[in-house]
N, C-alpha and C positions, 0 to 999 in steps of 0.2 A: 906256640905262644899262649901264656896263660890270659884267659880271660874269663872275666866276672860282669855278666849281664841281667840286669834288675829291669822289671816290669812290673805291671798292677798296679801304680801310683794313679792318682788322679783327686775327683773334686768331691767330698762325703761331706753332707751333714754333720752334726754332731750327734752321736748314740749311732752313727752310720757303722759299715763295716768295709772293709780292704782285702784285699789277700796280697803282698807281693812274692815275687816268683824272683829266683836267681840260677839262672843259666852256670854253668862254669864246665869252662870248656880247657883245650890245648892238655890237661894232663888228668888223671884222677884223683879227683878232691874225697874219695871216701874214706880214704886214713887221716884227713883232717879234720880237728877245729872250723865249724863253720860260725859269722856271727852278721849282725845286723845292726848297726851306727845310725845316726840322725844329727842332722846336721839344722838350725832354725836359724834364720837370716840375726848379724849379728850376735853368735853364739859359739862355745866351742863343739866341735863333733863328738857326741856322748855315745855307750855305750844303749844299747837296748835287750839285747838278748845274744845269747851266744848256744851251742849245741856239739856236743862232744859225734867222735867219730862214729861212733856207734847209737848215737841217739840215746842214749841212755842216761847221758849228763845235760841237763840247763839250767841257763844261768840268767838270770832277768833282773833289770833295772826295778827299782820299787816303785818308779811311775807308771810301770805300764803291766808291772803279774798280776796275773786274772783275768787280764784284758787281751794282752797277746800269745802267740803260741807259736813258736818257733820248732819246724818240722825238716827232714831233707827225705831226701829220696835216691839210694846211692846208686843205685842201677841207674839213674837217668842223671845224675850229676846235677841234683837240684834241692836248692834248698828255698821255704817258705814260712813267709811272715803272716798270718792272720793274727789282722788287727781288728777286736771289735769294739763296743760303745766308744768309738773312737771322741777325742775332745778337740776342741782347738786350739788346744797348747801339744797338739801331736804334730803338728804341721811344720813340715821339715822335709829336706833333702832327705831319703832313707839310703843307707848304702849299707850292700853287701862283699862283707870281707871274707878271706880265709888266713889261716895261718898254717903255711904250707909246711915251716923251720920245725914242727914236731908232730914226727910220724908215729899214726896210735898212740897219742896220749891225750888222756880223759881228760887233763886242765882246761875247762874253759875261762879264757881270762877276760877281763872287763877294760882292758885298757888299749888306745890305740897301737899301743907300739905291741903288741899280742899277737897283731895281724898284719903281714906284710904283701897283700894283694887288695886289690880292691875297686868294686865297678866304678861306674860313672855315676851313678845315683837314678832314682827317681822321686818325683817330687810329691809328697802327699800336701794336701791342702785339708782343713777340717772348717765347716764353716757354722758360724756359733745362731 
């Protein structure tokens, strides 16, 4: 059973820093597209960062390049969000997807239908 498990959310300042962590277990995700969505109450689920299978491609929202840095780790089946001078218009549900439908290929896409997996979220808060 494929699963996507997100951690490192919690309560930062603003200029604070984050790191989230995504588990991904049941198969291996290193021939995949990995990316990372936010969801803010009242809002749709945007894109934020994405990362090709080999680490070599990313792909970042214009709200948050420079600021976050989007990593995996394919021996442990993990991929990572640091987020730093974080604001509080960052504060949101973050969720980690993959797009399992194409194997080794360097597209990372920006759009929800791109990725058809995806955890339960964890919650950042940014407080002003």
């Amino acid at each position: 059973q494929v699963q996507l498990v997100e951690s490192g959310g919690g309560l930062v300042q603003a200029g604070g820093s984050l790191r989230l962590s995504c588990a991904a277990s049941g198969r291996t995700f290193s021939p995949y597209t990995m990316g990372w969505f936010r969801q803010a109450p009242g809002k749709e689920r945007e894109f934020v960062t994405g990362i090709s299978w080999t680490g070599g491609i990313t792909n970042y929202a214009d709200s948050v390049k420079g600021r976050f840095t989007i990593s995996r780790d394919n021996a442990k089946n993990m991929v990572y969000l640091q987020m730093n001078s974080l604001k509080p218009e960052d504060t949101a549900v973050y969720y980690c997807a993959a797009n399992l439908n194409d194997y080794r290929n360097n597209r990372v896409g920006r759009r929800r239908y791109d990725y058809n997996y995806w955890g339960q979220g964890t919650q950042v808060t940014v407080s002003s």
